[in-house]
C-alpha positions in Angstrom: -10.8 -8.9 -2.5 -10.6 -5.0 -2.8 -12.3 -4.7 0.7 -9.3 -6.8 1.9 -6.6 -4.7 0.8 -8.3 -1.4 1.9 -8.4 -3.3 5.2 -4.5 -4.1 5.4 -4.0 -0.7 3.7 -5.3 0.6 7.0 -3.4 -2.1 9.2 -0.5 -2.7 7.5 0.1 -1.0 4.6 3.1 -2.6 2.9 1.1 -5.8 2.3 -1.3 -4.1 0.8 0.7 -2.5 -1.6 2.8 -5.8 -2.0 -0.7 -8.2 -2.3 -1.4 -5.0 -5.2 1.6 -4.7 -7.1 4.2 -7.1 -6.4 7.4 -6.6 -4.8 8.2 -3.1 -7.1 9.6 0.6 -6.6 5.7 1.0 -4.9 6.7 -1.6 -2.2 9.7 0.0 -1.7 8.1 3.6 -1.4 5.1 2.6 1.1 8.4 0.8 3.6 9.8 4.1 3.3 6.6 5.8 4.0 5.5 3.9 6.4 8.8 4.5 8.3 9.1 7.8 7.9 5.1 7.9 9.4 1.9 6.1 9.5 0.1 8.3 7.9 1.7 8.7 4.7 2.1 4.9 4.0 -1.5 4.6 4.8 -2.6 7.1 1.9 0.3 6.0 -0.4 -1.6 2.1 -0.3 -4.7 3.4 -0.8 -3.8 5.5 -3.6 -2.4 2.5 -5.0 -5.2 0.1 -4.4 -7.7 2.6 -5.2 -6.2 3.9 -8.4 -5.5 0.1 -9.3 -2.0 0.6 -10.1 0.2 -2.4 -11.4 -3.0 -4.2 -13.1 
């Protein structure tokens, strides 16, 4: 499943964080992120999936 979410993390990196975490701040943050740039939405979902947050 992990392989998954890096995958999204890469594609779309909102669903990553919201298949992660939930719908929380983090969600909120990688929109934002994501908005703002690619780039740094990309990195924020991986640091979230990688660093397991929310479990």
């Amino acid at each position: 499943m992990i392989i998954v979410k890096i995958i999204l993390a890469l594609l779309l990196p909102p669903i990553a964080v919201a298949m992660q975490v939930g719908i929380t701040t983090h969600f909120w943050i990688n929109i934002i992120l994501t908005l703002i740039g690619g780039v740094p939405g990309v990195i924020h979902a991986l640091w979230v999936i990688i660093t397991d947050q929310g479990r």
